[in-house]
N, C-alpha and C positions, 0 to 999 in steps of 0.2 A: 538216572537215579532219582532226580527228582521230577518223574511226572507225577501223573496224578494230582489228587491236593496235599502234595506232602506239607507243604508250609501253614495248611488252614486246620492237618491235624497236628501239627506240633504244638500250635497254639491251644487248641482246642485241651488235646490231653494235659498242656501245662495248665490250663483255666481251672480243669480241674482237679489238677492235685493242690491246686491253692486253696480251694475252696474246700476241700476235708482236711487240709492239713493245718496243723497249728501256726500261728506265726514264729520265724525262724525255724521253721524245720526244713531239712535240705532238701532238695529237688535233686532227681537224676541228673547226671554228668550229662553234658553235648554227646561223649561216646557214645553213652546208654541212649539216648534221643535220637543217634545218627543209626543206631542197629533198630531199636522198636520202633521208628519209622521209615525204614529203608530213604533215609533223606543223606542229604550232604550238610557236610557240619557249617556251611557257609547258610543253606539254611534255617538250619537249627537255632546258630548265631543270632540269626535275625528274627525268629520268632520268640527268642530269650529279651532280645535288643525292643521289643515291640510291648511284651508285658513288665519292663523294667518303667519303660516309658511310664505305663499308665500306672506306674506304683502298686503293683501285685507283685513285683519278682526284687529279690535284692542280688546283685550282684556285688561276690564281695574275692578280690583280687588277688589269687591262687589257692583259695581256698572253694571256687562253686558256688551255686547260687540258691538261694533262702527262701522261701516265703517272706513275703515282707510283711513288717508290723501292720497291723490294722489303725487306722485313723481312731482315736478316741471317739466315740458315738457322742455327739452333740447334748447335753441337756436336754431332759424332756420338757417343752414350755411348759410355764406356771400359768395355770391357770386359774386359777384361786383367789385371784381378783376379783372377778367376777360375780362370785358370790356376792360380796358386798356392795358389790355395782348393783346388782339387781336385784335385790332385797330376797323377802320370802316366796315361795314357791307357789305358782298357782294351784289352787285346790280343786280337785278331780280333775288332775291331768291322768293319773296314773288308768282312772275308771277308765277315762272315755276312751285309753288305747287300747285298755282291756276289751269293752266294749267292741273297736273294730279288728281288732285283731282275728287275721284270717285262721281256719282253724290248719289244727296240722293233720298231714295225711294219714288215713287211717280214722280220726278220728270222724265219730258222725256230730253233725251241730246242730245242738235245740237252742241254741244263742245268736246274738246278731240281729240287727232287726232292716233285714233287705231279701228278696223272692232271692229264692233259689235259682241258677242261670236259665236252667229250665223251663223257667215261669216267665224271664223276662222277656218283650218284645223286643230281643236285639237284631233280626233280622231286617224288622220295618224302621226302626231309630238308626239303623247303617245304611239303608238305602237313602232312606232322607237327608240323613247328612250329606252321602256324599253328592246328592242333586243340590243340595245346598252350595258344597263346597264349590261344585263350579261353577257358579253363576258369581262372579265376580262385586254385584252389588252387595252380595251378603258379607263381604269382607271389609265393606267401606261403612265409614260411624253414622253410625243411627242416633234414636234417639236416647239420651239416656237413659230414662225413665223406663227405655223399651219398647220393642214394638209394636204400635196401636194394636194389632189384630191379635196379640196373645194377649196385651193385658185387656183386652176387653174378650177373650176368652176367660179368663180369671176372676173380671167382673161375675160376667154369666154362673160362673163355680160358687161363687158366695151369695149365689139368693137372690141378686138383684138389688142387693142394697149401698151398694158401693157402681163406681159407674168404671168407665178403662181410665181415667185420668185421675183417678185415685191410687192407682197400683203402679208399682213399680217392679220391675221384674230382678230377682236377684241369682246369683248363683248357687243356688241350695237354698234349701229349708234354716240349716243352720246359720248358715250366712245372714238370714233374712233375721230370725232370735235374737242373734247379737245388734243386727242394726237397729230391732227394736227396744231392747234393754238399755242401749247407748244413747237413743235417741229420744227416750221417751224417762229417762229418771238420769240423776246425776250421782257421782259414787258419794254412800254415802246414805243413801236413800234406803227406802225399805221396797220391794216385792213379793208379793203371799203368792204361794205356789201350791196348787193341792199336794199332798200327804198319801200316799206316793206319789211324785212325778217327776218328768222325762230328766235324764242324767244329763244330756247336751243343757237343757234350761238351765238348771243348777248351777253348770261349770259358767253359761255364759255371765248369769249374772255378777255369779262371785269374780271373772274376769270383768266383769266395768265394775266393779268395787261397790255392788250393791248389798244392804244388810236384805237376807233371804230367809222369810217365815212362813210356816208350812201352816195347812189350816185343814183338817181333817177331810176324808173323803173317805166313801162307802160303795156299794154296789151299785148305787143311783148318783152316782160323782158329787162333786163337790157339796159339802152342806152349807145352807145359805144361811143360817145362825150361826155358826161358827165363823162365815166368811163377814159379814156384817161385824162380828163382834172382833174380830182380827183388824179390820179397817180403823174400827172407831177407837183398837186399842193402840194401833201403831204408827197412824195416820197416813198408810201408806196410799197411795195413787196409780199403782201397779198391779193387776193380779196376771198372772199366766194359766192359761186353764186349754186344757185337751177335752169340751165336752162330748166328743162323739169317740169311743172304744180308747180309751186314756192311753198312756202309752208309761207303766208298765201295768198296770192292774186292768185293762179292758172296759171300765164301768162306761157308759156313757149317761151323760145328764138328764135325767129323770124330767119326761114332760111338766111335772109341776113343780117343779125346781128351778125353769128356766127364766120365768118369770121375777121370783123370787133373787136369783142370781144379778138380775139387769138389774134390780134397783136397787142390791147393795151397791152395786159397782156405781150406779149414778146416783145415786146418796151421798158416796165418799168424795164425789167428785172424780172419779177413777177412769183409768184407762183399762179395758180386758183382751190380754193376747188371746186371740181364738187360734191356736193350733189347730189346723185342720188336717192334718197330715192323712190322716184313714178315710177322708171322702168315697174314695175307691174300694175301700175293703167292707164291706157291708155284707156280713155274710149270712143273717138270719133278717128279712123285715126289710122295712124302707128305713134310711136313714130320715133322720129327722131336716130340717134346713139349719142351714146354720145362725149361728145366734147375729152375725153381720146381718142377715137376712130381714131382720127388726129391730133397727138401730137407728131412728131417725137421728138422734142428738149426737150422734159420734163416738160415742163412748168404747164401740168394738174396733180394734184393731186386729184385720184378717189377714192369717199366715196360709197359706197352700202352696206344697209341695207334689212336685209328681215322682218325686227319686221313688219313693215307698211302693210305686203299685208298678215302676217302668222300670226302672234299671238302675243300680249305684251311679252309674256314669252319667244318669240326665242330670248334671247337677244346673237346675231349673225350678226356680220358686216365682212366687210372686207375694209380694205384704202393701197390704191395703189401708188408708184411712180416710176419715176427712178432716176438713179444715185446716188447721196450723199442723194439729199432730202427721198428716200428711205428708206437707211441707217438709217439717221437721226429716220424717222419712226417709222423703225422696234427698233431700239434702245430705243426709247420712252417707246413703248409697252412692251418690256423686263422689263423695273425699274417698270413700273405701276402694273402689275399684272401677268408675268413669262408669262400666255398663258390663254386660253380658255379651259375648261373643254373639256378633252375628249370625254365622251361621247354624250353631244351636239355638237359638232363637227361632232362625228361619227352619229347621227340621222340628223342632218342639211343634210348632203350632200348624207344621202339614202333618205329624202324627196326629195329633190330639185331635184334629178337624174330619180325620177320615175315618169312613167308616167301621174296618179296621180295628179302632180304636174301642169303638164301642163292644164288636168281638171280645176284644182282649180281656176286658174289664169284665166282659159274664163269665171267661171261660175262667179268668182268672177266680173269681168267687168260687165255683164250684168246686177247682181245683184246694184252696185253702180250706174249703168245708171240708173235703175229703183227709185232706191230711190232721186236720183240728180232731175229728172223728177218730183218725186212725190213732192222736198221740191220747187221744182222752180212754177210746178200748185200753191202750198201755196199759197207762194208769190205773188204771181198773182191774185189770191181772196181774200187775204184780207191783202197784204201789196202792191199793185199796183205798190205805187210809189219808191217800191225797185228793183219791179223787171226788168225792163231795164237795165241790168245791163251786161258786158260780162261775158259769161258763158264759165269757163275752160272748156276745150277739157279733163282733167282728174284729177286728184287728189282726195283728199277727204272734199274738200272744196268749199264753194261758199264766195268771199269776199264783203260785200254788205258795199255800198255808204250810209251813213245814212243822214237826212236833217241836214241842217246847223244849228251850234247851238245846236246841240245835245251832252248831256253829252254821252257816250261812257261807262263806267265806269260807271256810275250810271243806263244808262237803265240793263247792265247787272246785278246788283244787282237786280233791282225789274223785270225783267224778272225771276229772279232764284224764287224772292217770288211769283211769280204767277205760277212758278211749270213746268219752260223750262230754262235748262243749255245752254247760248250762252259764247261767248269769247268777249272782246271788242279789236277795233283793237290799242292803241295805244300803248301797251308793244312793238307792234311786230314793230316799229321803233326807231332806233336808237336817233334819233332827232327830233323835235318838229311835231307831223303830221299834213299832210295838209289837211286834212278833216275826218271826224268823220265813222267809219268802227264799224261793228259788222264782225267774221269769224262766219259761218255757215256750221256744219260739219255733212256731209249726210249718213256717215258710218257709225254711232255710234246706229242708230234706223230706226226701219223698218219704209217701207212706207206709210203702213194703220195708222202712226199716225201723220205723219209732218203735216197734217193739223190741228190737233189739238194744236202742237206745237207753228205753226205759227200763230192760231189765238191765242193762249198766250201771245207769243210775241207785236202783234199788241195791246194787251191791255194792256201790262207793255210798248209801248213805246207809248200810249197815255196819261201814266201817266204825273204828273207832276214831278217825281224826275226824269226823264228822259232828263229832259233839264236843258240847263247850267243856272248855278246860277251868 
């Protein structure tokens, strides 16, 4: 009578009449238990005897057995402490998630600012690695600062003007920003940021608690009148500048500009982050060298990144300087996180070294030409009046002028609901902006679809939550 698993369904079926039934409501008799599971009431008994135990069943003495009362549910904690523990909120937290937020499915992305997987060389940065991973010295500490042959690969990237013991190697691009904002001003302080520029800058500085002033820029990047007279009005000893394909508006620094730039900055007595992040993205022309490159007195402090041209995942930088601001630097990067994983380290710099490499980086240009081409025809059929616009010479972006009166912010939401990921431009200003901007990012999706994208676009920005209220 009782083979089978009579006793592991008795239990089982009482589990779940508990679980739909209210508390206190009765349970089938032993009888009824001893017929619908062809078992013996002994054990029945004991599958009753077994969920009384764990306090699911009540057994109550000639009258059968109950659901048992449910445990009162614990207080939910109070968390609300907290708030006051930690004061006020940091400022573009919300962008910068927005910013990396992957898109959703369905959706095509002109947002984001990293190659499509497509583009990336994740076949040759997997092999590397894992030649890396086994060789056992790559696992053991190195040097801080990093390993001689990639920072003085990194040297080589900024001009020559910086040597390998001036650099230190960090985990990312962004990583390197904040070590330099922390390390190079105290909170409290002032830093001039061109007008548009990068949203990670922004959040880093206003995270070390720096006062953040924008100083106008054009098609030919930053203006050296406006930055001189920003210095002399705020006394600040900070500027941040993207002069090669800016990151969001594309300008890069105007050959006669460059000059003019370096001696506001050493007039003020001034430090200038060179974000170099688009070394690799040069996609009309030769880039020009970078401004580290003529730096006798120190004054530039050099940022390169290779996340942007290789893969989200290399996160691998290197920031340069001389003298004490150096020092200061390398010191930073010490407290934050001792060093950089070896054996990305050791696969970073057998990519970058091989031939390979330099492949990648043509086929890579060509490929962004084609897709810049493909998102700008878009534009041109079926959003006209966007696209007169100046077109960067390289980056991964196009920064469009949108009509006056345009919410910004709101076309991007109902762009996302018609099923195309843009950015709107106004996070990426420090200060109130002067006209209404979508970024449009050409790396992130092939060519054969920006027309569909764009004509997305054009129908979320005929809507009407698209304008301002």
């Amino acid at each position: 009578m009782d083979h089978d698993n009579a006793p592991a369904r008795v239990v089982l079926d009482l589990r779940r009449l508990v679980t739909t039934a209210e508390p206190g409501a009765r349970l089938p008799s032993v009888r009824e238990l001893t017929a619908r599971h062809r078992a013996s009431p002994v054990t029945v008994a004991e599958a009753i005897r077994q969920l009384v135990g764990e306090g699911l069943i009540e057994a109550r003495s000639g009258r059968g057995t109950f659901v048992a009362a449910r445990p009162d549910e614990p207080p939910a904690p109070d968390l609300s402490w907290q708030t006051v523990a930690l004061g006020p909120r940091p400022a573009g937290e919300e962008e910068m998630q927005a910013l990396l937020a992957l898109p959703p499915d369905g959706a095509i992305p002109l947002s984001g600012g990293y190659l499509g997987a497509e583009l990336q060389p994740a076949a040759a940065l997997g092999a590397a690695l894992a030649r890396a991973a086994r060789q056992p010295a790559a696992w053991q500490r190195g040097p801080t600062e990093g390993r001689a042959d990639l920072r003085a690969w990194f040297a080589r990237e900024a001009g020559g003007g910086l040597r390998a013991e001036d650099m230190v190697i960090c985990p990312g691009g962004q990583a390197a920003l904040s070590t330099a904002v922390r390390a190079l001003a105290a909170p409290g302080d002032t830093v001039l940021v061109e007008s548009p520029t990068y949203l990670g800058a922004l959040a880093a500085a206003r995270a070390a608690g720096l006062r953040v002033v924008p100083v106008p820029a054009d098609a030919d990047g930053v203006r050296p009148d406006q930055l001189a007279a920003a210095f002399a009005r705020t006394g600040a000893r900070l500027f941040y500048c993207q002069p090669l394909h800016a990151n969001p508006h594309g300008a890069t620094l105007a050959a006669d500009r460059r000059t003019s730039v370096a001696e506001a900055v050493r007039d003020a007595g001034a430090f200038l982050i060179e974000d170099d992040y688009a070394r690799d993205l040069t996609l009309d022309g030769v880039a020009p060298a970078p401004l580290a490159a003529d730096d006798p007195h120190g004054h530039v402090v050099y940022l390169r990144s290779l996340t942007k041209s290789a893969a989200p995942g290399l996160r691998v930088a290197a920031i340069g300087a001389r003298g004490p601001a150096g020092a200061r630097l390398r010191a930073a990067r010490l407290l934050d996180d001792f060093f950089v994983a070896g054996p990305l380290q050791q696969a970073t710099i057998e990519v970058v070294t091989a031939p390979a490499w330099a492949r990648h980086r043509r086929a890579l240009r060509t490929t962004l030409r084609t897709r810049r081409e493909a998102l700008l025809a878009a534009l041109r059929r079926h959003l006209p009046d966007l696209a007169g616009q100046p077109v960067p010479r390289g980056g991964l972006h196009l920064w469009v002028r949108l009509p006056d009166g345009t919410d910004d912010v709101a076309l991007a939401a109902t762009a996302a609901a018609e099923g195309v990921v843009v950015f709107p431009g106004r996070p990426w200003y420090a200060a109130e902006p002067p006209a209404p901007h979508l970024r449009l990012t050409y790396a992130a999706a092939p060519p054969e679809v920006m027309d569909e994208a764009v004509r997305r676009l054009a129908r979320a920005l005929r809507g009407p939550s698209s304008q301002a209220r």
